[in-house]
PyMOL commands that place a pseudoatom at each C-alpha (Angstrom):
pseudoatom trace, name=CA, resn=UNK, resi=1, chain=A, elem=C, hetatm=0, pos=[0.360, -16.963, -33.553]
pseudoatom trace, name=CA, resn=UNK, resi=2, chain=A, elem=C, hetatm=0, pos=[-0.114, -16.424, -29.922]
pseudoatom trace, name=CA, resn=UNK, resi=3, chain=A, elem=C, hetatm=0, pos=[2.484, -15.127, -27.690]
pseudoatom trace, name=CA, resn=UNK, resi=4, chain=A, elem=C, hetatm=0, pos=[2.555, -16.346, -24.172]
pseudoatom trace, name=CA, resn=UNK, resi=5, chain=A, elem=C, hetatm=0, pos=[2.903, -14.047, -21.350]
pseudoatom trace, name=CA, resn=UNK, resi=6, chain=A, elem=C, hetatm=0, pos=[6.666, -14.449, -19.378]
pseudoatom trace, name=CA, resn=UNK, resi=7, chain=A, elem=C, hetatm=0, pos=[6.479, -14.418, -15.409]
pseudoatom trace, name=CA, resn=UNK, resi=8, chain=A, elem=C, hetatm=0, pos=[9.204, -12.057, -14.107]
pseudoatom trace, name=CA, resn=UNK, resi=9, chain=A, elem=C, hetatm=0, pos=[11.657, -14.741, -11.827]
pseudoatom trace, name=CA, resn=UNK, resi=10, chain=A, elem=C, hetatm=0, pos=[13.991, -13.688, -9.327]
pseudoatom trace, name=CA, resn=UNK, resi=11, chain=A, elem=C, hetatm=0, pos=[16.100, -15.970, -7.946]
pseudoatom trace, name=CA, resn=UNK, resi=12, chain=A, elem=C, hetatm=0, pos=[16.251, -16.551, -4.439]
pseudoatom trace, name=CA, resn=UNK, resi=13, chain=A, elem=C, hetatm=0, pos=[19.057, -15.581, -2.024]
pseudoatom trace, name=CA, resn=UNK, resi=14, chain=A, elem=C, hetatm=0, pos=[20.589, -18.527, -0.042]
pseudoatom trace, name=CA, resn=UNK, resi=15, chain=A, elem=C, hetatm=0, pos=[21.461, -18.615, 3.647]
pseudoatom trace, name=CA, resn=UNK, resi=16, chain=A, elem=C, hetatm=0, pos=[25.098, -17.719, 2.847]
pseudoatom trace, name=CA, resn=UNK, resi=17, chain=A, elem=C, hetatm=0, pos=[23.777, -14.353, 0.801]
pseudoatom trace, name=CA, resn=UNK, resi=18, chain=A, elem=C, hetatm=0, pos=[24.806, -16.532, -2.979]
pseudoatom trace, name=CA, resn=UNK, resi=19, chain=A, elem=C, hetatm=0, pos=[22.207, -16.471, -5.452]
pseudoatom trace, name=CA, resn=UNK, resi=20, chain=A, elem=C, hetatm=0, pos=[21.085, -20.199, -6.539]
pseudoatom trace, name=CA, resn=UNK, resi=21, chain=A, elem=C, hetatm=0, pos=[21.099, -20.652, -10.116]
pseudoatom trace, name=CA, resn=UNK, resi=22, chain=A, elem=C, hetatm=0, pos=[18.226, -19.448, -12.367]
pseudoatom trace, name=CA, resn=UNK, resi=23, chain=A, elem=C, hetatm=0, pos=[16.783, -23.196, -12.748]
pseudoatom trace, name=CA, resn=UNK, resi=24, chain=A, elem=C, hetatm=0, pos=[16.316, -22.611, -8.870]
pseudoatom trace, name=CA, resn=UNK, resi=25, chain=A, elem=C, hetatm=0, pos=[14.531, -19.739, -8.895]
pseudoatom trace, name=CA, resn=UNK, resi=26, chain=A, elem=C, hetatm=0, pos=[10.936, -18.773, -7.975]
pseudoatom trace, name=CA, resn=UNK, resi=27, chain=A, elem=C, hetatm=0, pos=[8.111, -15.965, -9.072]
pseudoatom trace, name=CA, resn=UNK, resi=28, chain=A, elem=C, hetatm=0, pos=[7.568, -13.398, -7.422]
pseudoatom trace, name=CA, resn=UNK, resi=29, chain=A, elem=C, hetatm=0, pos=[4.107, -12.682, -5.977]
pseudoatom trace, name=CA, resn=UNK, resi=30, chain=A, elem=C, hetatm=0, pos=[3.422, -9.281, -6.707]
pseudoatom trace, name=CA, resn=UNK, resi=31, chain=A, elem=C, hetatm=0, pos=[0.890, -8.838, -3.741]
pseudoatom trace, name=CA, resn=UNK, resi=32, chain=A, elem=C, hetatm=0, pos=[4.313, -9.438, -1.453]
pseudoatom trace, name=CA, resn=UNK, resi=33, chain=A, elem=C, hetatm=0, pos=[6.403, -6.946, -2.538]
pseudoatom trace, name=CA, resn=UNK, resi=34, chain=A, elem=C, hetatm=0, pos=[7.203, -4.050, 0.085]
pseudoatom trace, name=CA, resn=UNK, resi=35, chain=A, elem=C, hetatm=0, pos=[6.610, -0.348, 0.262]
pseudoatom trace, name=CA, resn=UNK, resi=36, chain=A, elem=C, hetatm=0, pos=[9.858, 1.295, 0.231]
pseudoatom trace, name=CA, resn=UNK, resi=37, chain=A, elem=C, hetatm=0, pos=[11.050, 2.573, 3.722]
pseudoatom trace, name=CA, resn=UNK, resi=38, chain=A, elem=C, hetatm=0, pos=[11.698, 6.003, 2.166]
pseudoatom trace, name=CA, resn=UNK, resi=39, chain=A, elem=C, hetatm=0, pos=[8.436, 6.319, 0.783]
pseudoatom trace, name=CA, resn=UNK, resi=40, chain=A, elem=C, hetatm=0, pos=[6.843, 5.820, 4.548]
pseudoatom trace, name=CA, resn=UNK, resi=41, chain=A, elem=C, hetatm=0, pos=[9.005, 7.708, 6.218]
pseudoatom trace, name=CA, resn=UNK, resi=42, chain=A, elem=C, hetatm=0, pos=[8.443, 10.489, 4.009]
pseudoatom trace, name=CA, resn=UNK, resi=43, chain=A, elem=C, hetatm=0, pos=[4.796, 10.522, 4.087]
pseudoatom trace, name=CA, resn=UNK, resi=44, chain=A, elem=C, hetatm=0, pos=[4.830, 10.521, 8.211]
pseudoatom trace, name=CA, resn=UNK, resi=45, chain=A, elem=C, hetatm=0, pos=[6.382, 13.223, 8.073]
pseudoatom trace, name=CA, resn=UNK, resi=46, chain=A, elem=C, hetatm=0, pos=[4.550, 14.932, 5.796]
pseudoatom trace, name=CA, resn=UNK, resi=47, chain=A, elem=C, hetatm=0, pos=[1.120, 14.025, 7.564]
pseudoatom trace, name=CA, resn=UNK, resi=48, chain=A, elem=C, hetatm=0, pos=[2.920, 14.506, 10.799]
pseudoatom trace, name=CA, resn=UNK, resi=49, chain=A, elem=C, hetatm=0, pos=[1.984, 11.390, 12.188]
pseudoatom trace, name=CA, resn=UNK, resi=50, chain=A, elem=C, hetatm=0, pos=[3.854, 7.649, 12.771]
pseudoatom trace, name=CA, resn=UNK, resi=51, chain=A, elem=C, hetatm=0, pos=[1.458, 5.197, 11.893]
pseudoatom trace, name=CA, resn=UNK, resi=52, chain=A, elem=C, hetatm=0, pos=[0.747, 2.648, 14.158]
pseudoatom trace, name=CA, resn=UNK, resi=53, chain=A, elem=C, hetatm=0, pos=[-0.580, -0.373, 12.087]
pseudoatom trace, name=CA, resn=UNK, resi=54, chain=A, elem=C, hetatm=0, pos=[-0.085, -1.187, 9.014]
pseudoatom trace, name=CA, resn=UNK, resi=55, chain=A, elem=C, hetatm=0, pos=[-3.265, -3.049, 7.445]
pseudoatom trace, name=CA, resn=UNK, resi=56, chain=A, elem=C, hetatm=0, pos=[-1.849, -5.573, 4.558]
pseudoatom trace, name=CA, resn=UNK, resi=57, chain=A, elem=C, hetatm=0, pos=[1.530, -6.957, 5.968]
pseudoatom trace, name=CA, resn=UNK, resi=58, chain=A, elem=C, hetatm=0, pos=[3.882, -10.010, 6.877]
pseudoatom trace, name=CA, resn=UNK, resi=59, chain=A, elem=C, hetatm=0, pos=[6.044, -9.593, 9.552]
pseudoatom trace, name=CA, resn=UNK, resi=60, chain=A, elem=C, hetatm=0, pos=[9.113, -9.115, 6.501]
pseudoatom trace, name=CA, resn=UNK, resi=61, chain=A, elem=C, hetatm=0, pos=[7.312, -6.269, 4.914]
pseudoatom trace, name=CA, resn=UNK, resi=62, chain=A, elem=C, hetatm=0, pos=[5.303, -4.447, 7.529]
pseudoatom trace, name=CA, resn=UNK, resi=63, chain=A, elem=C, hetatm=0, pos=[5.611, -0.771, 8.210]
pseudoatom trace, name=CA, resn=UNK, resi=64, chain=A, elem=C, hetatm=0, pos=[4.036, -0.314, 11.678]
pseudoatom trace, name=CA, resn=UNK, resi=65, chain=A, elem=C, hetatm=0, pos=[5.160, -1.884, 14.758]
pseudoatom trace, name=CA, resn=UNK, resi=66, chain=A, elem=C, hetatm=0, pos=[1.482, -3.714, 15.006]
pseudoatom trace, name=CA, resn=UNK, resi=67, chain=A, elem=C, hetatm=0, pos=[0.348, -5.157, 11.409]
pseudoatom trace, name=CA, resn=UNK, resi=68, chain=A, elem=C, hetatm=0, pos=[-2.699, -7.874, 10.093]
pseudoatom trace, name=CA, resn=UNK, resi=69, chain=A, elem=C, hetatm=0, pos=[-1.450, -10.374, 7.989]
pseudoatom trace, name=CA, resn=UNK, resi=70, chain=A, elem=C, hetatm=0, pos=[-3.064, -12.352, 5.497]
pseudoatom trace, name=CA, resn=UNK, resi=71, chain=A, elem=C, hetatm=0, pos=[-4.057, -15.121, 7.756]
pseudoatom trace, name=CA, resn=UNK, resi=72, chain=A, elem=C, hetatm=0, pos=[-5.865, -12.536, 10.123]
pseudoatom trace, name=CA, resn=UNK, resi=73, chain=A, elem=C, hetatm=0, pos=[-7.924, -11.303, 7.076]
pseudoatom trace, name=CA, resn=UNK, resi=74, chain=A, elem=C, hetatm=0, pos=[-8.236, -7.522, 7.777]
pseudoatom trace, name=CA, resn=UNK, resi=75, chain=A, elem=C, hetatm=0, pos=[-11.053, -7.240, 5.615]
pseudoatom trace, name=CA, resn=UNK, resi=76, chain=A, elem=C, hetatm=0, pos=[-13.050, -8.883, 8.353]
pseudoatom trace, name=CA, resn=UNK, resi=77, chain=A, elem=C, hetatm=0, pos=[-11.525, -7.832, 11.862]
pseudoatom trace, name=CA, resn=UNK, resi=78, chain=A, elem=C, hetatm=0, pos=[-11.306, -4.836, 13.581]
pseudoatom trace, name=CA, resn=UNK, resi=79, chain=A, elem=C, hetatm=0, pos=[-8.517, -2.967, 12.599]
pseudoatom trace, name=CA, resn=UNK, resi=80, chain=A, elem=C, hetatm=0, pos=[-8.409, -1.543, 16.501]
pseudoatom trace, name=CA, resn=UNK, resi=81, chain=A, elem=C, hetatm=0, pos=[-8.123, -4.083, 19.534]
pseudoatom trace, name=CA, resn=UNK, resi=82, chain=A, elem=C, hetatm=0, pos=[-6.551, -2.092, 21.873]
pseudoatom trace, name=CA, resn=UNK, resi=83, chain=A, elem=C, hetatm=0, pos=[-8.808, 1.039, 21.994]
pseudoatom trace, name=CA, resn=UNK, resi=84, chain=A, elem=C, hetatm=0, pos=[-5.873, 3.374, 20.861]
pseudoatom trace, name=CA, resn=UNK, resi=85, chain=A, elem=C, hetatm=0, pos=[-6.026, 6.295, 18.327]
pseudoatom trace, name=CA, resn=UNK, resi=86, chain=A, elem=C, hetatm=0, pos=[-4.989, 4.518, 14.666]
pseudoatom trace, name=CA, resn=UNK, resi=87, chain=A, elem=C, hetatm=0, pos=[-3.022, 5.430, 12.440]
pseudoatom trace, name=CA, resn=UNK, resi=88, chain=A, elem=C, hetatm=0, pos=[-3.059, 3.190, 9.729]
pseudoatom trace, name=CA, resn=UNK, resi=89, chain=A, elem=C, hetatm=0, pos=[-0.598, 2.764, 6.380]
pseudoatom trace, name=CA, resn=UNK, resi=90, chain=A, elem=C, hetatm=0, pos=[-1.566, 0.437, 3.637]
pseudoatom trace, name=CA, resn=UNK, resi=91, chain=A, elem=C, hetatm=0, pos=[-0.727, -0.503, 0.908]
pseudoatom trace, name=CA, resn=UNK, resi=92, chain=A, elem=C, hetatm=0, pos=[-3.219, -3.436, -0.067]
pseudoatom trace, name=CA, resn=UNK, resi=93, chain=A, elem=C, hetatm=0, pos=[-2.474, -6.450, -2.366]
pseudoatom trace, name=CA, resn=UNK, resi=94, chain=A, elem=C, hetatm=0, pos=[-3.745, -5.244, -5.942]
pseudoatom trace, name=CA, resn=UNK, resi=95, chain=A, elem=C, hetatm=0, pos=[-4.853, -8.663, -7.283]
pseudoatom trace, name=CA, resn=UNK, resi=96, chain=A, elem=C, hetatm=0, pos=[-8.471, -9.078, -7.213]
pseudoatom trace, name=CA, resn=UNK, resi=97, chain=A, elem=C, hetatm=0, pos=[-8.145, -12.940, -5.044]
pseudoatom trace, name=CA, resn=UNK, resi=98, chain=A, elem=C, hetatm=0, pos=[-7.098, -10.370, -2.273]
pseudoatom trace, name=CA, resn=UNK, resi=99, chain=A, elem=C, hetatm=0, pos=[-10.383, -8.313, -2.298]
pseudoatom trace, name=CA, resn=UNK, resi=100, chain=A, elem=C, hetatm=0, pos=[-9.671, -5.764, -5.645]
pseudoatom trace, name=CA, resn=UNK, resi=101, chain=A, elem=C, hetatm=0, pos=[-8.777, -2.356, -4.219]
pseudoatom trace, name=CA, resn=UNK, resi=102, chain=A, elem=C, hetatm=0, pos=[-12.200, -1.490, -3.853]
pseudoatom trace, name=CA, resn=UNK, resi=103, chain=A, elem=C, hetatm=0, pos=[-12.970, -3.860, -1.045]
pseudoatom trace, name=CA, resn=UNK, resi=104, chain=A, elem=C, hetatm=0, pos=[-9.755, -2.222, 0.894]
pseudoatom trace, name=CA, resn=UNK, resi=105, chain=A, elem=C, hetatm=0, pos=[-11.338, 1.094, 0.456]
pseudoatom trace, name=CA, resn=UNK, resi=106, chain=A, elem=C, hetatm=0, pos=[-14.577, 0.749, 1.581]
pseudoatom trace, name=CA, resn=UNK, resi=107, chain=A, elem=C, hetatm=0, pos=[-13.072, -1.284, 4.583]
pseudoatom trace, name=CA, resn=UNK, resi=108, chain=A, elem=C, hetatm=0, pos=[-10.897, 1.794, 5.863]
pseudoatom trace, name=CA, resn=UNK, resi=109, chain=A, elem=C, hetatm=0, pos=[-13.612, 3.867, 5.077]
pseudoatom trace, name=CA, resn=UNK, resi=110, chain=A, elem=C, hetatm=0, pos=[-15.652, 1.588, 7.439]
pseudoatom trace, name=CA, resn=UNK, resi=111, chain=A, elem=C, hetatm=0, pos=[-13.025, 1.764, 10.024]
pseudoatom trace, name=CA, resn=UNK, resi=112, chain=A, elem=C, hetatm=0, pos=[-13.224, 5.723, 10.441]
pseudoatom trace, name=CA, resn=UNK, resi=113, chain=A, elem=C, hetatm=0, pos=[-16.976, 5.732, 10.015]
pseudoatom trace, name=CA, resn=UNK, resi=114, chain=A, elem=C, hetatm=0, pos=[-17.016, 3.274, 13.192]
pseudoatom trace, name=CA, resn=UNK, resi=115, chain=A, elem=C, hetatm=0, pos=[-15.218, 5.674, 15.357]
pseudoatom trace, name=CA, resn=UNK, resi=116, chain=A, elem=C, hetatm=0, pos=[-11.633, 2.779, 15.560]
pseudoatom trace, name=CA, resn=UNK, resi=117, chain=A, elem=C, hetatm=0, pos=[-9.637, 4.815, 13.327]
pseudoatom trace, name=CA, resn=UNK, resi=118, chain=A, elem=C, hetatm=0, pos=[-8.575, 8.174, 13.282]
pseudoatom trace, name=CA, resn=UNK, resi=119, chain=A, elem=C, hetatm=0, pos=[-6.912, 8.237, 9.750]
pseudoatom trace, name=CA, resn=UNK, resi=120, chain=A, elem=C, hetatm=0, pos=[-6.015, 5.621, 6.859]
pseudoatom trace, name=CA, resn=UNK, resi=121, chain=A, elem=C, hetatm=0, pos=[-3.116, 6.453, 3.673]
pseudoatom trace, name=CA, resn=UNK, resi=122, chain=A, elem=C, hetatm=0, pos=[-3.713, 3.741, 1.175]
pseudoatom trace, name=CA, resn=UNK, resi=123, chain=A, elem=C, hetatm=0, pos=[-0.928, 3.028, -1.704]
pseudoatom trace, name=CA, resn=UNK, resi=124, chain=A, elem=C, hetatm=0, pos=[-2.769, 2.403, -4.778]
pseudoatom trace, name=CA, resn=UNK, resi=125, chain=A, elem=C, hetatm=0, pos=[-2.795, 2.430, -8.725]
pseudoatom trace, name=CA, resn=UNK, resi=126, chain=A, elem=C, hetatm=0, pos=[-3.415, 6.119, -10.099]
pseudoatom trace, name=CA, resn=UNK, resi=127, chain=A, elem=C, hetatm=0, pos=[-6.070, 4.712, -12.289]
pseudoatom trace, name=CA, resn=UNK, resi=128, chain=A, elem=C, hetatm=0, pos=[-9.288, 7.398, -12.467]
pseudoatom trace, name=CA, resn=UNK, resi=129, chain=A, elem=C, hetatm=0, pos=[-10.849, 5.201, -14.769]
pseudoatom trace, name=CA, resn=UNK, resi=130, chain=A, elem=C, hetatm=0, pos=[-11.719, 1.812, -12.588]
pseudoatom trace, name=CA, resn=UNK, resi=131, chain=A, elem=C, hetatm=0, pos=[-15.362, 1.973, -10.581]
pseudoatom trace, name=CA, resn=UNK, resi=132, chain=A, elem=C, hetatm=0, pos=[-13.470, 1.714, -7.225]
pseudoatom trace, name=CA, resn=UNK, resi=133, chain=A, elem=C, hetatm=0, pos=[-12.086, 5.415, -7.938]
pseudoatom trace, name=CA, resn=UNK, resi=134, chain=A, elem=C, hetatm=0, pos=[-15.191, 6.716, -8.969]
pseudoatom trace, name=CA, resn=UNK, resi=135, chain=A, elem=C, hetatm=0, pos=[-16.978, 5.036, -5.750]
pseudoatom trace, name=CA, resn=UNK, resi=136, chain=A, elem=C, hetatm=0, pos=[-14.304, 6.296, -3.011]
pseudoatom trace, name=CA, resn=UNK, resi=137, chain=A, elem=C, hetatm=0, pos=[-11.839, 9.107, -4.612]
pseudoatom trace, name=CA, resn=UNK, resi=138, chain=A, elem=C, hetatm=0, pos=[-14.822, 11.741, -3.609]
pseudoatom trace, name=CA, resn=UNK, resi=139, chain=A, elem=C, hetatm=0, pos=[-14.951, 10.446, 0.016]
pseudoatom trace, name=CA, resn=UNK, resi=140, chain=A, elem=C, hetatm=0, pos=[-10.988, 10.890, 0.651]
pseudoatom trace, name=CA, resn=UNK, resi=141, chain=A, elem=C, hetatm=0, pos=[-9.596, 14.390, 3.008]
pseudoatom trace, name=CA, resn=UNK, resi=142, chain=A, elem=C, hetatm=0, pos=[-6.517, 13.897, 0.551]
pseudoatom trace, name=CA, resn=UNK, resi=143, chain=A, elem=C, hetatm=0, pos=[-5.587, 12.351, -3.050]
pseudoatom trace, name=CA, resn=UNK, resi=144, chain=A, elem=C, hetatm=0, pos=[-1.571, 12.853, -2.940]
pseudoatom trace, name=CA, resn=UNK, resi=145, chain=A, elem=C, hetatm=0, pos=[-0.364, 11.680, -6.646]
pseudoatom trace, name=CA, resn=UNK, resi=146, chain=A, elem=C, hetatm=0, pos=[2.982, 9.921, -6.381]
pseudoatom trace, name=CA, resn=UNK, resi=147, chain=A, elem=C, hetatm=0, pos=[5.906, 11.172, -8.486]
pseudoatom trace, name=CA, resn=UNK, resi=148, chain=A, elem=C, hetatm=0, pos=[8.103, 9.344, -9.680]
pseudoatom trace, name=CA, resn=UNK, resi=149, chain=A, elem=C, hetatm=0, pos=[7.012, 6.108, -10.271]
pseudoatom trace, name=CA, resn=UNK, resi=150, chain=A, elem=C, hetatm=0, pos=[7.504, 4.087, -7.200]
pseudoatom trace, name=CA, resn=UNK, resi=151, chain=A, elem=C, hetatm=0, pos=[10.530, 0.892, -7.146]
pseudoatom trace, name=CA, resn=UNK, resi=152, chain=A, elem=C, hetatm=0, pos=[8.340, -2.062, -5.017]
pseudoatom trace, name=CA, resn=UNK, resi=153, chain=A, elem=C, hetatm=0, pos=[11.553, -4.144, -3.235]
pseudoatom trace, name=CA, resn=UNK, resi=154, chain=A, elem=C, hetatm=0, pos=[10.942, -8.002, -3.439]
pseudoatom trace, name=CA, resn=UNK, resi=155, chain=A, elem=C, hetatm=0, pos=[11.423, -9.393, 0.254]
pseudoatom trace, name=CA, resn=UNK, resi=156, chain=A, elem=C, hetatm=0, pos=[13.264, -11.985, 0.254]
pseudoatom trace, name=CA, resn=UNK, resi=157, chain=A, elem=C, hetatm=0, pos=[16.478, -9.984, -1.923]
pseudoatom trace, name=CA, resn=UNK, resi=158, chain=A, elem=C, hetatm=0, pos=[15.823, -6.313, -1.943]
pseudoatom trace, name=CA, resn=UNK, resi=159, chain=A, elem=C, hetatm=0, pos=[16.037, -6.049, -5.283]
pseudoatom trace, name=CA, resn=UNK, resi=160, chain=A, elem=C, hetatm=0, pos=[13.641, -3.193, -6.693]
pseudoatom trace, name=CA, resn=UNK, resi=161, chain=A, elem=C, hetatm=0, pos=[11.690, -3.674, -9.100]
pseudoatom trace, name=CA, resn=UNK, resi=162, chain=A, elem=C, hetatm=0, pos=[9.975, -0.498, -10.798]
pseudoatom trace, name=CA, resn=UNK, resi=163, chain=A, elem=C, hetatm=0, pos=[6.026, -0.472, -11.209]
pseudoatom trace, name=CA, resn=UNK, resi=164, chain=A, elem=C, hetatm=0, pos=[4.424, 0.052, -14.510]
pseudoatom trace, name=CA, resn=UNK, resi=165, chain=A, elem=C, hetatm=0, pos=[1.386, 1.872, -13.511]
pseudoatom trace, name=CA, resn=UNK, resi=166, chain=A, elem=C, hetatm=0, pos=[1.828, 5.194, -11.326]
pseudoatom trace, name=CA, resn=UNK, resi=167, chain=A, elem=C, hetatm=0, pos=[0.469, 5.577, -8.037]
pseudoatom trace, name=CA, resn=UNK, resi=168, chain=A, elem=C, hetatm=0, pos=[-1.814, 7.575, -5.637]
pseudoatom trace, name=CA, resn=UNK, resi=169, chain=A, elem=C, hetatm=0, pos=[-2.012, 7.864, -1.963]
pseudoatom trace, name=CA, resn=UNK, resi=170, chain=A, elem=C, hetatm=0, pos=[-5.481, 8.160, -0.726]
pseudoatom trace, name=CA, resn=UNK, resi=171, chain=A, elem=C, hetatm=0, pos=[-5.842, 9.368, 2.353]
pseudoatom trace, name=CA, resn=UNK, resi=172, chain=A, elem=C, hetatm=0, pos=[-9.085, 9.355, 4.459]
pseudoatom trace, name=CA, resn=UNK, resi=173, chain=A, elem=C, hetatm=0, pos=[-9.371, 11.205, 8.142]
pseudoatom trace, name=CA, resn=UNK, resi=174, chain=A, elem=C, hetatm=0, pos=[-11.637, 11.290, 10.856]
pseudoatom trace, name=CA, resn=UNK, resi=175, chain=A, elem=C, hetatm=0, pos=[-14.303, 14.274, 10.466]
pseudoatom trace, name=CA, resn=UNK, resi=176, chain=A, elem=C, hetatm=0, pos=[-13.481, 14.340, 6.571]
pseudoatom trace, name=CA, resn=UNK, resi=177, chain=A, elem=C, hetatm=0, pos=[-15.318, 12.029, 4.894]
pseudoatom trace, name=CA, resn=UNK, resi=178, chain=A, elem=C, hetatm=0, pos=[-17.649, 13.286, 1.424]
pseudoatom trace, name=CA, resn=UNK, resi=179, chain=A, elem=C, hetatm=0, pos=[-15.870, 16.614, 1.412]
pseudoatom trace, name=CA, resn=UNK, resi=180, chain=A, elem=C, hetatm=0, pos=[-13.710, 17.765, -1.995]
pseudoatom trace, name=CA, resn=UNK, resi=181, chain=A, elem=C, hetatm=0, pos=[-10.452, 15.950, -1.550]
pseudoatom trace, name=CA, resn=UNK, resi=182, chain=A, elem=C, hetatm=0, pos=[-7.510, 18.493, -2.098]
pseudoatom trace, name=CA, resn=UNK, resi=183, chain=A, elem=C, hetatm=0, pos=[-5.267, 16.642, -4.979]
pseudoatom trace, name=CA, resn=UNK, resi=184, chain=A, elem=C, hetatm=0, pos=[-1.778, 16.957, -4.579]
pseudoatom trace, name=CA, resn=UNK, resi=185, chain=A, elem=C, hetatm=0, pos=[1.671, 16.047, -6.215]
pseudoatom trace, name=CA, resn=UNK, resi=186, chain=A, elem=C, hetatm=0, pos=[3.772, 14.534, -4.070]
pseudoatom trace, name=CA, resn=UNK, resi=187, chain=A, elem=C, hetatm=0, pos=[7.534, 13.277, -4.761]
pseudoatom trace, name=CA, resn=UNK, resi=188, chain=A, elem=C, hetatm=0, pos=[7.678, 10.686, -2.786]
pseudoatom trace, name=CA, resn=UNK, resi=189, chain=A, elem=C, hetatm=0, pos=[12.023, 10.212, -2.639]
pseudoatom trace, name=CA, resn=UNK, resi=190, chain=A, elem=C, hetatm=0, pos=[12.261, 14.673, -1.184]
pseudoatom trace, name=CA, resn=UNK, resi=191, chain=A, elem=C, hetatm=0, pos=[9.038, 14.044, 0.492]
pseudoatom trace, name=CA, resn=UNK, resi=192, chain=A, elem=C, hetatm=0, pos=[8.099, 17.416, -0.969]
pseudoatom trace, name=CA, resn=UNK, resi=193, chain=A, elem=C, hetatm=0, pos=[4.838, 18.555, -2.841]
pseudoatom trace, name=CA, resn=UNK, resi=194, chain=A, elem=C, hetatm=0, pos=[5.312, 20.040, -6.094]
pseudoatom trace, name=CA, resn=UNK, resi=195, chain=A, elem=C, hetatm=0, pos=[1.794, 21.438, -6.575]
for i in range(1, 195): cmd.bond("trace and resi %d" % i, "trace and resi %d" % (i + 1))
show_as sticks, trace
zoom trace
C-alpha cells in the first residue's frame, strides 16, 4: 500500500488581514521562507558587522538593504557592483532546481577569492554527511552550529514554521580561506556561544 506524501498548506492572508478558507489556500515554497530577523540581528552582532547584501532574496524577505533576487541569478553576477567592502548574509534556497547548496558555496567562495567580497555567513542544513560539506566545510574561517532548531516565517503570514533538519552557519572571510575552521555552538535567539 503506498502512502502519498501531504504538502504542508497555509492559507493565505487577504487584504483585510482574514484568512480565506482552506479550499483557498496555497503551498508554500520552501525556498521562500525568511530568515528570522532575530537570528540576523544576532549574528551581526556577534561578527560585528551589518551586512550589506543579502545574496538569495525578494524584496519581502531580504535582510540587507541591497539584495539579488531570483530573476538576477546570483550564481552568475557579481555579487559587488558598486566597488564597496561586502558583507554578505545568505541563506540560499535548499532545493537542488536552485543550484543544491553546493553551487552557493563554491560561488561565495568565488566571490572572496576574486577580491569583491570581504566576508560571506551562509544558513545551511547541519548535514556532515552530503559531498558539498566535505568539499567546502574545510575552506570556511568559521562553522557556527545553530541551537535551537531554527522557526523559518512564511512571507506572506508570518506564521513560523519549525525546520526538521538543524542548521549551520558557515562563514567564509577574506585572508581565511583552507585554514581549520574553529566550530562553534551558537544559540541563535541570546546570540550567545555556548562552546
Amino acid at each position: 500500500m503506498a502512502i502519498k506524501k501531504k504538502k504542508k498548506v497555509v492559507k493565505k492572508v487577504v487584504e483585510k488581514g482574514k484568512r480565506q478558507k482552506s479550499s483557498d489556500s496555497i503551498t508554500v515554497d520552501k525556498d521562500e521562507r525568511q530568515t528570522p530577523k532575530l537570528l540576523v540581528e544576532n549574528l551581526e552582532a556577534a561578527l560585528e558587522i551589518y551586512f550589506n547584501l543579502d545574496a538569495a532574496a525578494t524584496g519581502r524577505n531580504k535582510k540587507a538593504k541591497k539584495f539579488i533576487s531570483k530573476r538576477q541569478d546570483a550564481l552568475s553576477i557579481s555579487w559587488n557592483d558598486d566597488g564597496k567592502k561586502k558583507y554578505v548574509f545568505c541563506n540560499p534556497p535548499y532545493s537542488i532546481k536552485a543550484g543544491g547548496i553546493g553551487a552557493w558555496l563554491e560561488k561565495g567562495i568565488n566571490e572572496i577569492n576574486a577580491g569583491r567580497v570581504h566576508l560571506v555567513a551562509f544558513l545551511i542544513t547541519q548535514d556532515s554527511g552530503v559531498k558539498w560539506h566535505a568539499d567546502y566545510s574545510g575552506k570556511c574561517a568559521e562553522i557556527w552550529e545553530v541551537f535551537p532548531r531554527i522557526k523559518f516565517v512564511h512571507p506572506d503570514i508570518e506564521e513560523k514554521a519549525g525546520a526538521n533538519f538543524s542548521s549551520s552557519i558557515f562563514i567564509y572571510k577574506k585572508g581565511f580561506m583552507n585554514v581549520q575552521p574553529v566550530v562553534r555552538l551558537w544559540d541563535w535567539q541570546t546570540g550567545k556561544f555556548i562552546w
